[in-house]
C-alpha positions in Angstrom: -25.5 17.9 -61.2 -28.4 17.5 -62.6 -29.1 16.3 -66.0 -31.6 18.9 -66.6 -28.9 21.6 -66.0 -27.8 20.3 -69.5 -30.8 18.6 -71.4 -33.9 20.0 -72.6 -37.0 18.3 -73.7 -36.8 19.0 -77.7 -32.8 17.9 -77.4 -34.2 14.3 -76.8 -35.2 12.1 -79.9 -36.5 8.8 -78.9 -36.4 6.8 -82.2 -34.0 8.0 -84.3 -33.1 6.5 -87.8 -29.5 5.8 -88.6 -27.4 2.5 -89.9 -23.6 3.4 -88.9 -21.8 4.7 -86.1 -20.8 7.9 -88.8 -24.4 8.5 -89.5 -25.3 8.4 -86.0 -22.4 11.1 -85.6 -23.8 13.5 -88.4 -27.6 13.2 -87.7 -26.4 14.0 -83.6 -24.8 16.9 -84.7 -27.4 18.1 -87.3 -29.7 18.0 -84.2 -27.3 19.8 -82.4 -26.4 22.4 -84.5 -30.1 23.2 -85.3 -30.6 23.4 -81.3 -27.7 25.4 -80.5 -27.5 27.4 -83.9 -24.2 26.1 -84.7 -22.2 24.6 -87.9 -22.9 21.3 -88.0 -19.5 20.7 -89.6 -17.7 21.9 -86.5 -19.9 19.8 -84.3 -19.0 16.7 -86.9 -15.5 17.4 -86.5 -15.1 17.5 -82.8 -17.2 14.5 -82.3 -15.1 12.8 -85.3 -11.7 13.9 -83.7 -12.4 12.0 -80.5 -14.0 8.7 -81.4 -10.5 8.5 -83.4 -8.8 8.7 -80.0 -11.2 5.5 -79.0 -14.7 4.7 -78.9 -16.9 6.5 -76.8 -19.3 3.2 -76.9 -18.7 2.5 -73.2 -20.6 -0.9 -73.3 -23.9 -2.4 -72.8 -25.3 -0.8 -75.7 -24.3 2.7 -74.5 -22.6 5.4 -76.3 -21.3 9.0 -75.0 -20.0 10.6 -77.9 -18.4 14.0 -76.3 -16.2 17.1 -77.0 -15.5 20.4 -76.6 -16.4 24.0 -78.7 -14.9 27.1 -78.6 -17.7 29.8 -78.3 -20.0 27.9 -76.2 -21.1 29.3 -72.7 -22.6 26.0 -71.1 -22.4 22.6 -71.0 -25.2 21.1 -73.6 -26.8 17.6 -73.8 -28.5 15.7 -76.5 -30.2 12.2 -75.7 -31.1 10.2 -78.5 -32.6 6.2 -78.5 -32.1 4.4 -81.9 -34.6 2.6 -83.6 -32.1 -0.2 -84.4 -28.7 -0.8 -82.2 -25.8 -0.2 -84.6 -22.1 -1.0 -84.3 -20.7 2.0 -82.6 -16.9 -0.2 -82.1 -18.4 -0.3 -78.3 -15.7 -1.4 -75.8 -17.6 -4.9 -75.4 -18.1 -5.4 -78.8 -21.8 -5.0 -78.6 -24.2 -2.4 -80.4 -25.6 0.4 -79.5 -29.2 2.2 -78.8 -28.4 4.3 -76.0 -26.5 7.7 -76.9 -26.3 10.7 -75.1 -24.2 13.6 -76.7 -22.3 16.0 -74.6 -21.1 19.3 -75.8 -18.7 21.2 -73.9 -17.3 24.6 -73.6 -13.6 24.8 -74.6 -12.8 26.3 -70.7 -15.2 23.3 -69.1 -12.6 21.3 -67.1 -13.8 19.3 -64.2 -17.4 20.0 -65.2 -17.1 18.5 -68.5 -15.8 15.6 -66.7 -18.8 15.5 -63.9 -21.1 15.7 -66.5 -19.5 12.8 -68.5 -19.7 10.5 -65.0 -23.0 11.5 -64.2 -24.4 10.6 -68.0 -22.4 7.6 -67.7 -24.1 6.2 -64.0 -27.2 7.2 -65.2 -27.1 5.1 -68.5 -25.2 2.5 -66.9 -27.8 1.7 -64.5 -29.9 -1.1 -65.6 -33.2 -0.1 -64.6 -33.1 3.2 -66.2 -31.5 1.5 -69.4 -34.5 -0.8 -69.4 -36.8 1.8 -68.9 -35.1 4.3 -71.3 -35.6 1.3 -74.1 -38.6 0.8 -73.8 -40.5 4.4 -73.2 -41.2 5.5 -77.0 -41.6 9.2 -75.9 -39.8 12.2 -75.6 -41.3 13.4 -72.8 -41.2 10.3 -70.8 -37.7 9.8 -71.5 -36.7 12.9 -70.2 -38.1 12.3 -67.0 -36.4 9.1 -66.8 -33.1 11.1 -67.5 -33.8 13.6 -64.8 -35.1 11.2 -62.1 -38.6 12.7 -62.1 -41.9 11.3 -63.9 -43.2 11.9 -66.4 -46.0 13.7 -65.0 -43.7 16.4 -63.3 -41.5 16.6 -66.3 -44.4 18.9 -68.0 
């Protein structure tokens, strides 16, 4: 599967502002809500529900925040690089920079779950994590999420 499948260019925000792993959480779904034309609250909520089941900060300043809506007809992806790394209760400890959202529908299933591993090689693979912190635009960032560059992204 490819990532463009679930992510489009204006769902990726390559310096976002936030200071705490809740922020983080409500200015995701604010961008998601706008992008799917959805309540932001419900988006809140689900995200909210499973980080109490554990962290979705998977280590090395990576987070994969992830649930599933009722209503919703495809999988949909939000990418988002923050300006400062901010405790996200990672599993190592460390902070996060890296977070890609995953939105699922209710029905997903395996999908949900194929999605989830191929965000999480992707990110976890140093050379695109490097890349992916240091490219300051939108456009090249997406072409670093979908393996292409920058110039065939357009």
């Amino acid at each position: 599967m490819a990532l463009n499948d679930i992510l489009a260019l204006p769902a990726v925000f390559p310096a976002l502002r936030v200071g705490s792993k809740k922020q983080a959480l409500q200015e995701l779904s604010a961008k998601a809500a706008a992008l799917l034309n959805r309540d932001e609250r419900e988006i809140f909520e689900t995200l909210n529900s499973r980080e109490r089941l554990g962290s979705t900060g998977v280590g090395n300043g990576i987070a994969i925040p992830h649930g599933k809506l009722a209503k919703m007809d495809k999988l949909f992806g939000l990418f988002a690089r923050l300006d400062k790394p901010i405790d996200f209760e990672a599993l190592d400890g460390e902070p996060v920079d890296l977070v890609f959202l995953l939105l699922a529908p209710e029905a997903a299933g395996a999908d949900h779950l194929k999605a989830l591993a191929r965000v999480a090689r992707l990110l976890r693979d140093p050379e695109a994590a490097k890349k992916l912190r240091t490219s300051h635009d939108a456009a090249a960032i997406y072409a670093i999420l979908n393996g292409t560059t920058a110039s065939n992204a357009a």
